[in-house]
C-alpha positions as CSV (number, residue, x, y, z in Angstrom):
1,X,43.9,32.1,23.4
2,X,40.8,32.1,25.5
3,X,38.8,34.0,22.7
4,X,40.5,31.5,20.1
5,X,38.8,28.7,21.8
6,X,35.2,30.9,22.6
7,X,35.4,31.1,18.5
8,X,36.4,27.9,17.8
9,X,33.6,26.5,20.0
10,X,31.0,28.8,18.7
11,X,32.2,28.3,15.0
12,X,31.7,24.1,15.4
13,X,28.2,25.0,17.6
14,X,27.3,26.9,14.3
15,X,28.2,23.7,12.1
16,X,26.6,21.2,13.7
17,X,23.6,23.1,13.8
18,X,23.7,23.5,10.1
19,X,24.4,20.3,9.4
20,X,22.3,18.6,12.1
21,X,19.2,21.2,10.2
22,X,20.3,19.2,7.2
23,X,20.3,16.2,7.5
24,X,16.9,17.0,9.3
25,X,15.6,18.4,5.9
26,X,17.5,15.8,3.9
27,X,15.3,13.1,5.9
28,X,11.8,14.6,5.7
29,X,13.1,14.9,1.9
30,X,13.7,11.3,1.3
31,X,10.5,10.2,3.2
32,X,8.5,12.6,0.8
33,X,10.1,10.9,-2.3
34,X,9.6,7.4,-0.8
35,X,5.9,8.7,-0.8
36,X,6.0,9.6,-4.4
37,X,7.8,6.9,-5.7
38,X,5.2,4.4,-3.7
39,X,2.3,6.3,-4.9
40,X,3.8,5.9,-8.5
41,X,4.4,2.1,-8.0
42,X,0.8,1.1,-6.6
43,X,-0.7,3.4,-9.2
44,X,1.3,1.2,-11.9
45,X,0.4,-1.8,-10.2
46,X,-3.8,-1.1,-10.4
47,X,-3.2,0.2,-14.0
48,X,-1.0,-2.9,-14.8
49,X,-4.6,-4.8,-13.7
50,X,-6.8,-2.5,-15.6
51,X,-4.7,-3.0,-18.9
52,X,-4.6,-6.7,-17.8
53,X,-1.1,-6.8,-17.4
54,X,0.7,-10.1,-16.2
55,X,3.4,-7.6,-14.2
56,X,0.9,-7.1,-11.8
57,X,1.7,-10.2,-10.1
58,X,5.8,-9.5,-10.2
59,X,5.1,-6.3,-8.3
60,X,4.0,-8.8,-5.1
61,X,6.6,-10.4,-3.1
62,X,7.4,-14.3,-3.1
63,X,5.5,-14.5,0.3
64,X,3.2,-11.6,-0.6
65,X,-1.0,-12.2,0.5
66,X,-4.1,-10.9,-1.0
67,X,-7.5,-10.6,1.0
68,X,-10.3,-9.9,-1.2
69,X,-13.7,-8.9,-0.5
70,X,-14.9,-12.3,0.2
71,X,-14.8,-14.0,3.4
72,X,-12.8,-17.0,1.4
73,X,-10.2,-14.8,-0.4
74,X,-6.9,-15.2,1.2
75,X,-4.5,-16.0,-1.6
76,X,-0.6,-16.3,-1.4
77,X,0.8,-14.0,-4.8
78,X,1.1,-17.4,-7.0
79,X,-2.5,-18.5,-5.9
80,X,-3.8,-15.5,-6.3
81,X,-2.2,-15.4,-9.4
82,X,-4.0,-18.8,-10.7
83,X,-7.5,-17.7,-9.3
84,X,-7.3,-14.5,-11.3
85,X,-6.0,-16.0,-14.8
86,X,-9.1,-15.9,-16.8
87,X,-9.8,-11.8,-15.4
88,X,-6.2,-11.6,-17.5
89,X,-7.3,-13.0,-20.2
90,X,-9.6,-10.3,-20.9
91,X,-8.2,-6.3,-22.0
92,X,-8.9,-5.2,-18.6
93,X,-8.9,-8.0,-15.3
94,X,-10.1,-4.9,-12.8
95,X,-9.7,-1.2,-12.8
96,X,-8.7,0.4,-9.2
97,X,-8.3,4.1,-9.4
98,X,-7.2,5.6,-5.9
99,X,-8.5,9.2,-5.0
100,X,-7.4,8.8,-1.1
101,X,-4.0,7.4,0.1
102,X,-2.0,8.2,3.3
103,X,1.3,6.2,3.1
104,X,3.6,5.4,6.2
105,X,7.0,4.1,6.5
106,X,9.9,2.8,9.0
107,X,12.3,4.9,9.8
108,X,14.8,2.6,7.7
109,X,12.0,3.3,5.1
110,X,12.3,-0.4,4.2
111,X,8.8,-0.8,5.5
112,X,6.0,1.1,4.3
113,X,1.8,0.7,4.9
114,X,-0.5,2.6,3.3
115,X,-4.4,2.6,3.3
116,X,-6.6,4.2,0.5
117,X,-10.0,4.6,-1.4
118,X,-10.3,3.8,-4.7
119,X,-13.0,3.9,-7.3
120,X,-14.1,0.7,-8.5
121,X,-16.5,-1.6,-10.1
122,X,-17.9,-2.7,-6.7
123,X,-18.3,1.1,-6.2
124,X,-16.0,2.7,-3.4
125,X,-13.9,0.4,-2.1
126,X,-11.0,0.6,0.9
127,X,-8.0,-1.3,0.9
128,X,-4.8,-1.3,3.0
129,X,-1.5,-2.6,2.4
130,X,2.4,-3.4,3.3
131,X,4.8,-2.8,1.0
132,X,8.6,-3.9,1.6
133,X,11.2,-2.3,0.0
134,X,14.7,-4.1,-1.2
135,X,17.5,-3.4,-3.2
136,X,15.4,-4.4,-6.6
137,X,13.1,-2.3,-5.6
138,X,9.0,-2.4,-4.2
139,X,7.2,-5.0,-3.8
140,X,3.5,-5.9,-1.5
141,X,4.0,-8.2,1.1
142,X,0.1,-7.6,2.1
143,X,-2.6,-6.1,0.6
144,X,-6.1,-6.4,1.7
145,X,-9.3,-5.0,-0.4
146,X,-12.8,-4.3,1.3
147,X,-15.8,-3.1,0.3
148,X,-17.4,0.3,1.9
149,X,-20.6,-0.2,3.7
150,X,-23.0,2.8,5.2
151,X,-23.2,1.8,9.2
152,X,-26.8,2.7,8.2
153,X,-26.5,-0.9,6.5
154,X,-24.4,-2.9,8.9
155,X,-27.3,-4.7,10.7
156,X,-29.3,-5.6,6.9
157,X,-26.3,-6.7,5.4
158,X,-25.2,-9.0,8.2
159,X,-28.8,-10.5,8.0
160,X,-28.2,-11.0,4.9
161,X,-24.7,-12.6,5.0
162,X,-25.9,-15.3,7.9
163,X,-29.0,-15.9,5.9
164,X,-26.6,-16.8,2.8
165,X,-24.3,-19.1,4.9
166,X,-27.6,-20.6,6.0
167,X,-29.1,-21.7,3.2
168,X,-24.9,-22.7,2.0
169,X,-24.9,-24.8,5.2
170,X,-27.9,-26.6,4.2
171,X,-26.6,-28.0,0.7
C-alpha cells in the first residue's frame, strides 16, 4: 500500500510537471502569435494609408488619439479623420514602412504597446503606440508619431522652433 501511494504521488508529481511545462510553452506560444498578428495588423494599417485607404481610420478605437509631429497635432480618431481627408483623396495619404518594432503586452494580452522606426517621407521617424484588443478584434487606442533628431541638433533646432513661435507670437 505504501509503495502504491509513493507511485501514485510520484505519477501526479510527474503530471503536473508536464502539464504545468505546458501550459508554460502554450503561453509564451500565444504571446508570440499575439506579436505576429499585431505586427500584421499595424503593417495593414500604414499600408491601408499608403494605398489611401479609408479603413485606416476603422482600425482606431472610438476613443482612439493621434499625436503628430507637430506641437498642435492631438486629434481624437474622427478628428484626425477630418484633418487628414484631402491626404485620402490622393492614391497614397502617407507611406510608413516599419524596419524596427518591439511589441509588449498584458498578461490578459488585451493590452499591447509597441514602439518602432519606420521609414518615411520626413525621413526616419519613431512612433509608439497602445493597441487594445476585444472580441472584434485590434484596434489603437494611442498612437503617437515623432520625428528623429541627432542630439548633435537638439540645441539648433530648439533655436529654431522658439524663433518660429516668435515671430507667430508677433502676428
Amino acid at each position: 500500500m505504501k509503495n502504491l501511494r509513493s507511485i501514485m504521488v510520484f505519477a501526479v508529481s510527474v503530471f503536473l510537471a508536464f502539464n504545468l511545462n505546458a501550459s508554460i510553452a502554450h503561453a509564451a506560444d500565444d504571446a508570440t502569435v499575439v506579436r505576429e498578428k499585431v505586427g500584421q495588423f499595424i503593417d495593414e494599417w500604414h499600408d491601408d494609408a499608403a494605398h489611401a485607404r479609408l479603413r485606416y481610420f476603422d482600425k482606431m478605437g472610438k476613443d482612439g488619439v493621434y499625436i503628430g509631429t507637430d506641437k498642435t497635432e492631438r486629434w481624437t480618431r474622427d478628428e484626425f479623420k477630418t484633418w487628414a481627408k484631402r491626404f485620402f483623396e490622393r492614391p497614397s495619404a502617407w507611406a510608413f514602412t516599419s524596419f524596427n518594432r518591439h511589441i509588449a503586452m498584458s498578461d490578459d494580452k488585451s493590452w499591447i504597446w509597441f514602439d518602432e522606426q519606420l521609414n518615411t517621407q520626413m525621413g526616419i521617424c519613431q512612433a509608439s503606440g497602445v493597441i487594445h484588443q476585444t472580441a472584434q478584434g485590434f484596434e489603437i487606442m494611442h498612437y503617437q508619431l515623432s520625428l528623429t533628431v541627432p542630439n548633435e541638433l537638439t540645441d539648433y533646432l530648439a533655436a529654431g522652433v522658439k524663433k518660429l513661435d516668435e515671430k507667430t507670437q508677433k502676428k
